[in-house]
Legacy VTK file of the C-alpha trace (Angstrom):
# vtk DataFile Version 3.0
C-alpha trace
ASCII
DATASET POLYDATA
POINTS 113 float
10.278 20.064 -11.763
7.121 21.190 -10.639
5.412 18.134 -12.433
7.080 15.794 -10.632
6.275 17.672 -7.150
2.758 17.602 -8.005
2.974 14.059 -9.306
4.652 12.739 -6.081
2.205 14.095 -3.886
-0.240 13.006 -5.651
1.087 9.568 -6.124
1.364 9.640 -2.094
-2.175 10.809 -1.931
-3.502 7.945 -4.055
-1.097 5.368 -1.749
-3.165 6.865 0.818
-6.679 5.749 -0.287
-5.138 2.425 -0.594
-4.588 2.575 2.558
-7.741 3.850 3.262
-9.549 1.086 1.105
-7.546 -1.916 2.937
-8.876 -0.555 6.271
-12.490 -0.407 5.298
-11.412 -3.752 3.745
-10.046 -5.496 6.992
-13.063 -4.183 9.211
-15.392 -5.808 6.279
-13.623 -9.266 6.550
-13.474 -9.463 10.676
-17.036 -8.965 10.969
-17.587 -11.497 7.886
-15.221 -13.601 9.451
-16.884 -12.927 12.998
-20.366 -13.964 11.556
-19.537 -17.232 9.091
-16.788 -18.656 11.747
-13.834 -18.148 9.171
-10.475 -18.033 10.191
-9.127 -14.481 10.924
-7.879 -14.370 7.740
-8.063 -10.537 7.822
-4.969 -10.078 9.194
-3.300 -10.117 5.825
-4.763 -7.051 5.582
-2.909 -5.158 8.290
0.401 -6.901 6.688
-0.883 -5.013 3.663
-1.267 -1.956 5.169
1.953 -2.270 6.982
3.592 -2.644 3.578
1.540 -0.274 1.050
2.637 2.204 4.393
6.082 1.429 4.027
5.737 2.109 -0.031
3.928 5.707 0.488
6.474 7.039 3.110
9.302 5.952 1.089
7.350 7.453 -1.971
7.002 11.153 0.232
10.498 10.869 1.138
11.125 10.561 -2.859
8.742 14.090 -2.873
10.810 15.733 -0.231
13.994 15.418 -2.405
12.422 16.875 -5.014
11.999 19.736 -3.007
15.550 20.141 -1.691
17.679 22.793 -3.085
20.530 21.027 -3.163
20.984 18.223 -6.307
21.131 15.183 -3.926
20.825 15.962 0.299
20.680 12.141 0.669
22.258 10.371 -2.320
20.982 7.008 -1.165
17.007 8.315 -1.365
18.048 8.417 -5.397
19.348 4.929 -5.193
17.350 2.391 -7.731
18.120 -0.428 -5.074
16.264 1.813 -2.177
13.077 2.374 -4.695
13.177 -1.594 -5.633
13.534 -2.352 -1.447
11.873 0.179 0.168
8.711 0.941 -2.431
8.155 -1.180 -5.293
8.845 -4.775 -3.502
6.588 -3.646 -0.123
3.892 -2.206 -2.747
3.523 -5.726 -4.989
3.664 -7.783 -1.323
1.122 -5.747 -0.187
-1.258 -5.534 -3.020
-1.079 -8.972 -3.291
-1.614 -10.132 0.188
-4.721 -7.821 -0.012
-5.939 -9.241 -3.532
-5.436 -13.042 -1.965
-7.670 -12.221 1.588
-10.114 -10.489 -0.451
-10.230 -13.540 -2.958
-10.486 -15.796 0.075
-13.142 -13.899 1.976
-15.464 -12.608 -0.965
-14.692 -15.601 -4.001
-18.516 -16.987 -2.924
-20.104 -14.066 -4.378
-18.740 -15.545 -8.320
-20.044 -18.960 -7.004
-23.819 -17.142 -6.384
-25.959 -17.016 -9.768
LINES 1 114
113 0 1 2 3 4 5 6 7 8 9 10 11 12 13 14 15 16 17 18 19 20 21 22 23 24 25 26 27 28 29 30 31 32 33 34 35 36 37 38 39 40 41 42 43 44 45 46 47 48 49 50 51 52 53 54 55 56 57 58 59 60 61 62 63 64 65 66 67 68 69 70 71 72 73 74 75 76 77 78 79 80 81 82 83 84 85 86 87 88 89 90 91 92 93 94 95 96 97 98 99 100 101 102 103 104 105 106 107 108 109 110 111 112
């Protein structure tokens, strides 16, 4: 039991550099954008954000009942359909939102030789 404390708040931690990394990310690709012209194509990145969010307060909400003293407080936090909905589905849309702006704004440095 204590494994899988430490491993969801850990998990939750690492969510959180995500985050982290898609916000350094976003300010990268405005001013990029802001000095080539480009489309502001770094909004994607704030829909990523909104969803990897979504996926690490779902996934500390999935800590807290591991915490609870009780074998389910909320039975539908222990739901497969609420992890698929409310973690793994925002998770993949927002990872690959991110990967496609980043592939759009930085694909030029493959091109360079």
């Amino acid at each position: 039991m204590i494994i899988s404390i430490v491993g969801a708040i850990l998990g939750t931690a690492g969510l959180a550099a995500v985050l982290y990394a898609l916000a350094v990310l976003a300010q990268f690709g405005r001013k990029l954008g802001a000095v080539t012209k480009m489309r502001p194509y770094y909004r994607g990145y704030y829909v990523a954000i909104i969803c990897v969010g979504l996926a690490s307060i779902t996934r500390l909400l999935r800590a807290c009942v591991f915490w609870a003293e009780q074998p389910q407080p909320v039975p539908f936090l222990s739901e497969p359909l609420f992890q698929l909905l409310l973690y793994h589905l925002p998770l993949a849309i927002g990872l690959t939102a991110s990967l496609v702006v980043t592939w759009h704004y930085w694909n030029w440095l493959l091109k360079e030789r």
